[in-house]
C-alpha beads as a LAMMPS data file, in Angstrom:
LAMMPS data file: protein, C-alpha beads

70 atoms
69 bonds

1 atom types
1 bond types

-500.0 500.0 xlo xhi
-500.0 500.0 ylo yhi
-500.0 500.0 zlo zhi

Masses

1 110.0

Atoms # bond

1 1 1 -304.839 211.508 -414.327
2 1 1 -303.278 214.429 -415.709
3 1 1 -303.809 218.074 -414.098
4 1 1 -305.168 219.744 -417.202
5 1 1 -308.047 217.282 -417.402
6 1 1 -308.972 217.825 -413.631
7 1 1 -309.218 221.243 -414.230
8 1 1 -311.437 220.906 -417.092
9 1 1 -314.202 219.096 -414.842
10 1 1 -316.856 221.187 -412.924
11 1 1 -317.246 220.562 -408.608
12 1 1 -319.883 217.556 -408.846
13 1 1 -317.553 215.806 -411.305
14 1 1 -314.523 216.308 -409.292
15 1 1 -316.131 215.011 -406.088
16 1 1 -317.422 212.046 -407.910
17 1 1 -313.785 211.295 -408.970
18 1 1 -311.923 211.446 -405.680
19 1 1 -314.864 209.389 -404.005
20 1 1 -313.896 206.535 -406.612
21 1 1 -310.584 207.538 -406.036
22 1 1 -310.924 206.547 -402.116
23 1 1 -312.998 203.650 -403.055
24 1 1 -309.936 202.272 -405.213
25 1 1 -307.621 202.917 -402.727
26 1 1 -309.870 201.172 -400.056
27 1 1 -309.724 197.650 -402.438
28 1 1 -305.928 198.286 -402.890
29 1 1 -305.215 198.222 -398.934
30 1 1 -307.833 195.512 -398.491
31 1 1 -306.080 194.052 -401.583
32 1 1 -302.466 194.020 -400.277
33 1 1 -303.487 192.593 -396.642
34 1 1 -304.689 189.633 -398.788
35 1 1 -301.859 189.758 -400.931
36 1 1 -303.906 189.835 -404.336
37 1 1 -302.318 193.211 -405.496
38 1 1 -299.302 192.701 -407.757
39 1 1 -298.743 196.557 -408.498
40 1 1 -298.243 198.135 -405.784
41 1 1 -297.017 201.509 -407.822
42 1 1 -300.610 201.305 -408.380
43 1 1 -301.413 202.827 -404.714
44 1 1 -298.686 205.492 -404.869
45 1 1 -300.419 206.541 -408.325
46 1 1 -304.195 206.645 -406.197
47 1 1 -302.656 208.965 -403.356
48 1 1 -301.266 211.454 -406.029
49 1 1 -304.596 211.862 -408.031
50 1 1 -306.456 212.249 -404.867
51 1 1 -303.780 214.776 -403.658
52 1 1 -303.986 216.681 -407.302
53 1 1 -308.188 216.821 -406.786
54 1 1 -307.653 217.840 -403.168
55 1 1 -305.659 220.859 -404.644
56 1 1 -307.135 222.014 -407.331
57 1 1 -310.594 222.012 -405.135
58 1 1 -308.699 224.335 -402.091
59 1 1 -307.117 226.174 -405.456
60 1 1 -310.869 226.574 -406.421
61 1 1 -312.238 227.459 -402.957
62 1 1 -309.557 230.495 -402.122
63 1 1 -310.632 231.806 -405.564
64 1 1 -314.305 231.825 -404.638
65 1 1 -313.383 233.578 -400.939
66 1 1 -311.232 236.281 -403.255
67 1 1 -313.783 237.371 -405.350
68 1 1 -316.287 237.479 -402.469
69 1 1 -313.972 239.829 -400.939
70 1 1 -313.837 242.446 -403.901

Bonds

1 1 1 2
2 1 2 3
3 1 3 4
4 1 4 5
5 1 5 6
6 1 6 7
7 1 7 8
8 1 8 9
9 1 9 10
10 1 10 11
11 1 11 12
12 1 12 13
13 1 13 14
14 1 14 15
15 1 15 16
16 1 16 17
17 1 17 18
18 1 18 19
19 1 19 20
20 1 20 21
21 1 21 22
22 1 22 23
23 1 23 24
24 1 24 25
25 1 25 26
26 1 26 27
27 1 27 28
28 1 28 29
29 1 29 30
30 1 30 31
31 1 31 32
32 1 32 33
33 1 33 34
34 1 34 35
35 1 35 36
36 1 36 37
37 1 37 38
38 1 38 39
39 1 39 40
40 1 40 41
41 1 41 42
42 1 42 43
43 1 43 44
44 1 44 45
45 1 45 46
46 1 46 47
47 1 47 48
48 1 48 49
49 1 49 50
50 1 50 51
51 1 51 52
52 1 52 53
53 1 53 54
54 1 54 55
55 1 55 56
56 1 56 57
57 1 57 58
58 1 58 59
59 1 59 60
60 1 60 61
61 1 61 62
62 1 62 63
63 1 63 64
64 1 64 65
65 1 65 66
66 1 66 67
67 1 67 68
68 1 68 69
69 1 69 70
């Protein structure tokens, strides 16, 4: 997932995205114990979208606590 589309969504969108995001990451550790996952760049690709949503929401959050301040 690309940066420029996260940014597009709203809060409730984003959190519903990194909550499937988890959920696919769950299956692909659960998947790899059994030794069903073939991609494993697939994981590596998970962590990083989570990590971009994680961002952009503390990007979001010190933006809020800024323009409380003024």
């Amino acid at each position: 997932m690309k940066y420029k589309e996260l940014i597009q969504k709203n809060d409730k969108q984003l959190d519903k995205e990194l909550n499937d995001l988890y959920k696919n990451l769950r299956d692909f550790r659960f998947g790899m114990v059994a030794r069903e996952i073939k991609n494993v760049k697939a994981i590596k690709n998970v962590k990083k979208d989570i990590a971009r949503i994680l961002t952009l929401k503390k990007e979001r959050d010190i933006a809020k606590s800024l323009e409380e301040e003024k």
